[in-house]
C-alpha positions as CSV (number, residue, x, y, z in Angstrom):
1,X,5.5,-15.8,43.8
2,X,2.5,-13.1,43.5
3,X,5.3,-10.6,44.4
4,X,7.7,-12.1,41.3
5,X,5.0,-12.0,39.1
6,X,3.3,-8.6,39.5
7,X,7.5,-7.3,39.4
8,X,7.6,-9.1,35.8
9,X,4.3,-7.4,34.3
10,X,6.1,-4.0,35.6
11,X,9.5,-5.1,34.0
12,X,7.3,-5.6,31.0
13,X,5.1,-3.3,30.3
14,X,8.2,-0.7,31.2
15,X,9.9,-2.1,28.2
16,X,7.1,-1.9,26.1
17,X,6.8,1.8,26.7
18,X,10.2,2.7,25.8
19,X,10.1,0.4,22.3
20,X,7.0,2.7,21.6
21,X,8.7,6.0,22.5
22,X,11.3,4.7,20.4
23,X,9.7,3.8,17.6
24,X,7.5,7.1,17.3
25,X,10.4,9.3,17.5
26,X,12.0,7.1,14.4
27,X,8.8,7.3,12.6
28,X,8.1,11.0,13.2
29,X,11.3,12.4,12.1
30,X,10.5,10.1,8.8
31,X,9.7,11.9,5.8
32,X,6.1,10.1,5.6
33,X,4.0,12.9,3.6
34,X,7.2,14.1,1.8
35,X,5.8,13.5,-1.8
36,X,8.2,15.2,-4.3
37,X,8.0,16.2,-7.8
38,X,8.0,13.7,-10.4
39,X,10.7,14.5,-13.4
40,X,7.8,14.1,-16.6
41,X,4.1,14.3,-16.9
42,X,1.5,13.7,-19.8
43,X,-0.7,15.5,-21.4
44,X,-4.4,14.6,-21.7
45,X,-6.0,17.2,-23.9
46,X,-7.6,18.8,-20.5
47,X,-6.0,22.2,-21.1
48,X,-7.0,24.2,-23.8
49,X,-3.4,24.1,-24.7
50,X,0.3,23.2,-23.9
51,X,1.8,26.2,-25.6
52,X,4.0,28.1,-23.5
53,X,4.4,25.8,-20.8
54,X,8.1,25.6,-19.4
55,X,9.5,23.8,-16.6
56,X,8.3,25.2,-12.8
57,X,11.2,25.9,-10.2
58,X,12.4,23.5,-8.2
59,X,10.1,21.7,-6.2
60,X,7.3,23.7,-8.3
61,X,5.1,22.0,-10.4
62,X,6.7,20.1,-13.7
63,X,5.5,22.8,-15.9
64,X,4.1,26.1,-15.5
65,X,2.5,29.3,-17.2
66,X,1.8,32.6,-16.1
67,X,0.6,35.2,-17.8
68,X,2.9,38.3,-18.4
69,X,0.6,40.9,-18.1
70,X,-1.8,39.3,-15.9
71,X,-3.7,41.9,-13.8
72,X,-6.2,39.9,-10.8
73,X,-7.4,43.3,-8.9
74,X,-10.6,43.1,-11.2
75,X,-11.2,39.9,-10.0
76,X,-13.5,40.0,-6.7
77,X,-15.1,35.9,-6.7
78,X,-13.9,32.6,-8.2
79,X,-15.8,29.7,-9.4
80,X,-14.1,26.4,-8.7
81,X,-15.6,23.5,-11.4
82,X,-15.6,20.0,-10.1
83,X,-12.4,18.0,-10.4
84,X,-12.7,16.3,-13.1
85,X,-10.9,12.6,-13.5
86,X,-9.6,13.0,-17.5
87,X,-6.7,10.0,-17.6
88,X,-3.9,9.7,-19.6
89,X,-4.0,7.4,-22.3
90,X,-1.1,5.2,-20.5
91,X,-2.8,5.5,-16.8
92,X,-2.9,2.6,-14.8
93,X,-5.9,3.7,-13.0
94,X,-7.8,3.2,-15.8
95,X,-7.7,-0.3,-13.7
96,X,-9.5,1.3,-10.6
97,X,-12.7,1.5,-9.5
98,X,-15.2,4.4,-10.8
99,X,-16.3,5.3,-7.3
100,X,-12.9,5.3,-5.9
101,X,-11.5,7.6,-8.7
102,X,-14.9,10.2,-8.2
103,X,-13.9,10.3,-4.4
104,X,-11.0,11.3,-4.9
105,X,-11.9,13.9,-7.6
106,X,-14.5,14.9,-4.8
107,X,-11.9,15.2,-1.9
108,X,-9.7,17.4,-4.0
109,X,-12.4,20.1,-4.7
110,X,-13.2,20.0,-1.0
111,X,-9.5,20.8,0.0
112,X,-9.7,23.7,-3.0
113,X,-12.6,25.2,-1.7
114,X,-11.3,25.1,1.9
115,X,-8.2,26.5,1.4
116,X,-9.0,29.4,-1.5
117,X,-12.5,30.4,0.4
118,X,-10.8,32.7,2.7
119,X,-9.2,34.4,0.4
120,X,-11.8,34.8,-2.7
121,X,-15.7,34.3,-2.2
122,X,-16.8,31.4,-4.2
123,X,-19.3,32.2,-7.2
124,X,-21.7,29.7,-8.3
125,X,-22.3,31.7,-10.9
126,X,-19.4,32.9,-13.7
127,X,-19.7,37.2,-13.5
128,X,-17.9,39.7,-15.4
129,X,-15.4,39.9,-12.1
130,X,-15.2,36.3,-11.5
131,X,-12.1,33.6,-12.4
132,X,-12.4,30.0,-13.0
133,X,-10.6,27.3,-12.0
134,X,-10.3,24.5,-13.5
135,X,-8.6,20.7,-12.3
136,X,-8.4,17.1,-13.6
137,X,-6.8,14.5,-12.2
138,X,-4.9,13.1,-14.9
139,X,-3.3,9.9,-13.2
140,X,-3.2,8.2,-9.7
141,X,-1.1,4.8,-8.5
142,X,-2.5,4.0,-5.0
143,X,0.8,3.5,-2.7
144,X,1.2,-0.3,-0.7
145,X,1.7,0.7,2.8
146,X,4.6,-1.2,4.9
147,X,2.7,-2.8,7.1
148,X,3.6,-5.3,10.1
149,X,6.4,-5.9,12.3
150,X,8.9,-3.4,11.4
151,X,12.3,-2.8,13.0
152,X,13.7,0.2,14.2
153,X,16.1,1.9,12.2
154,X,18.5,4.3,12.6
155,X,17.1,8.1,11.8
156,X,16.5,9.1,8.9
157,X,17.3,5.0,7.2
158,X,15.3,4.2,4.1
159,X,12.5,1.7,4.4
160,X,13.5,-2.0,2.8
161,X,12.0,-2.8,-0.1
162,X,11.3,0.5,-2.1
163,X,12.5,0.0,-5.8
164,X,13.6,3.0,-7.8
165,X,12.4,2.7,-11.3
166,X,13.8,4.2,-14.6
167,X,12.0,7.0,-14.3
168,X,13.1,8.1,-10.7
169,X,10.1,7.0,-8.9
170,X,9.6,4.0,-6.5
171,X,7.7,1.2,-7.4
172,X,4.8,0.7,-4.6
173,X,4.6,4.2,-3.8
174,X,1.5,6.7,-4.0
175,X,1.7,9.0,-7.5
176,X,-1.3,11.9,-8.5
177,X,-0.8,13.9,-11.7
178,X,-2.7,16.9,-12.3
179,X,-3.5,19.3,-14.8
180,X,-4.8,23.0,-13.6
181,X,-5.6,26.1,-15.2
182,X,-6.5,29.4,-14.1
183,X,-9.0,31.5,-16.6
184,X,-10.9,34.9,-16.9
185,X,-14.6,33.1,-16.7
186,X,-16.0,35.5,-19.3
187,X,-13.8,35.5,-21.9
188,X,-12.0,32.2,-21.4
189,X,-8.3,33.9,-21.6
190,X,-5.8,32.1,-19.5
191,X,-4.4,33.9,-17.0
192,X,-2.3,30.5,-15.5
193,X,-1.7,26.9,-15.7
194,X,0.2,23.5,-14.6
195,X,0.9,20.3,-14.6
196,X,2.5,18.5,-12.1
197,X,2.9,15.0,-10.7
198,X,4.3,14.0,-7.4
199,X,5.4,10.9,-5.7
200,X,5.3,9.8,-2.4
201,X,7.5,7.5,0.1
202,X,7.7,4.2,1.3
203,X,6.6,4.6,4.6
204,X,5.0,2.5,7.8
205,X,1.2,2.9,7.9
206,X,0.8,4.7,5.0
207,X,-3.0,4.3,3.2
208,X,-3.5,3.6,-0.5
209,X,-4.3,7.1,-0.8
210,X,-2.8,8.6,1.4
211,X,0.1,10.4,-0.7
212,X,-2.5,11.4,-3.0
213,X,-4.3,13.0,-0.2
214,X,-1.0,14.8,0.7
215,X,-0.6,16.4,-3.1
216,X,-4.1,17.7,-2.9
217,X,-3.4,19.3,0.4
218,X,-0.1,20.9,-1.2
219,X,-1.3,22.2,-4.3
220,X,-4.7,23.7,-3.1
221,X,-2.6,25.8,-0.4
222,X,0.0,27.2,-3.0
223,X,-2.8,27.9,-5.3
224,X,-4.4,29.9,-2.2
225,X,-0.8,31.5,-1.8
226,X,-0.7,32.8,-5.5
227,X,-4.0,34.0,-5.2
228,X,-3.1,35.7,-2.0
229,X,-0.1,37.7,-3.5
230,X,-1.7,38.2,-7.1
231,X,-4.7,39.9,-4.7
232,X,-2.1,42.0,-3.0
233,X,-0.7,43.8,-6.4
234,X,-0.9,47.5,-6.0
C-alpha cells in the first residue's frame, strides 16, 4: 500500500512539472511587455509649444520634432529636471493617489538617469555646455492583471476578456502618456521634443504598473540612443 502510494506522489508531482514547463513556455513566448503606440495623445500645456510637431515613424513616438540644424558636439553635460506629473484635463488619474502618481514620476527619472549617465555626465548645475531635459507624465491608467486559474492556450492565443475600445486600445490594460523635450539650458532653444502614449497587453501576472514601468524603460533607452548618435556627429 506504502509502495502504491509513494508510486502516486511520483505520478503526481511528474505531471505537475510538465503543466509548469508547459505553461512557462506559453507565457514566455507571450507578448507581456509589448506595449505599443497609442494612435492620439493630448496636450497639456507642458511644452513650450506644439508647433512643428508631426507624426513619429512607426512605432516612434505619436509626434515628434527635431531640430533641422541642430548641432550637439558643444554639448559636454546634461541636466535631467524631475519628472514632473502635469495631467491632461480628461485624465483619469486625476482619480489616483498623489503618492502613487510621485512614485512613478520618481521611477521614471531614475530609469533616465541610468540609462543617459553613461553616455553624458549629469550637471546639477545648467552651464553654457549643458542640455536639459525635460519630462511630464501627462496620463497613466493602471492595467488589471489576469490573475488566477488560467488555461493553457495555444501560442501566441489572445487572453479572454480584453476589450478593444473605439480608440484602438484595450479596456483593462496599462496606458502612460508623456510629453518630453530636449533644450539648450542657457538659452531655452529647443533642440527636440515628443509626445507619445503607449498601451500595454492583457497579460497573466501583470502589476498595475507594470506596463507603465515598461514605457519608462523604452523611452529612456531610445532617448540614450539619440544622444548616443547625435554625440557621434563629425
Amino acid at each position: 500500500m506504502r509502495q502504491c502510494d509513494a508510486f502516486v506522489r511520483e505520478i503526481g508531482a511528474t505531471i505537475m512539472k510538465t503543466l509548469i514547463i508547459i505553461v512557462s513556455f506559453v507565457f514566455g513566448l507571450m507578448p507581456a511587455c509589448a506595449a505599443h503606440r497609442a494612435q492620439a495623445v493630448g496636450q497639456t500645456g507642458f511644452l513650450q509649444h506644439y508647433e512643428h510637431l508631426k507624426p513619429g515613424e512607426v512605432d516612434g513616438a505619436v509626434m515628434v520634432y527635431r531640430k533641422p540644424d541642430a548641432d550637439m558636439r558643444g554639448y559636454k553635460n546634461i541636466v535631467i529636471d524631475p519628472v514632473k506629473v502635469v495631467l491632461r484635463a480628461d485624465s483619469d488619474a486625476r482619480s489616483l493617489d498623489l503618492e502613487e502618481l510621485t512614485e512613478l514620476a520618481k521611477t521614471f527619472h531614475e530609469e533616465l538617469v541610468k540609462e543617459i549617465a553613461p553616455i553624458y555626465p549629469m550637471a546639477s548645475v545648467a552651464g553654457p555646455e549643458s542640455m536639459r531635459l525635460r519630462v511630464a507624465i501627462t496620463d497613466v491608467v493602471p492595467g488589471s492583471p489576469v490573475r488566477g486559474v488560467l488555461s493553457v492556450l495555444p501560442v501566441g492565443a489572445a487572453i479572454a476578456g480584453a476589450t478593444k475600445m473605439a480608440t484602438g486600445e484595450y479596456a483593462d490594460v496599462g496606458k502612460v502618456e508623456v510629453e518630453m523635450e530636449l533644450v539648450d539650458a542657457a538659452s531655452g532653444e529647443r533642440l527636440g521634443a515628443a509626445v507619445d502614449r503607449r498601451v500595454g497587453t492583457k497579460a497573466p501576472f501583470r502589476g498595475s504598473y507594470d506596463d507603465a514601468m515598461d514605457a519608462f524603460s523604452l523611452w529612456a533607452r531610445r532617448i540614450a540612443s539619440g544622444l548616443t548618435m547625435a554625440r557621434a556627429q563629425t
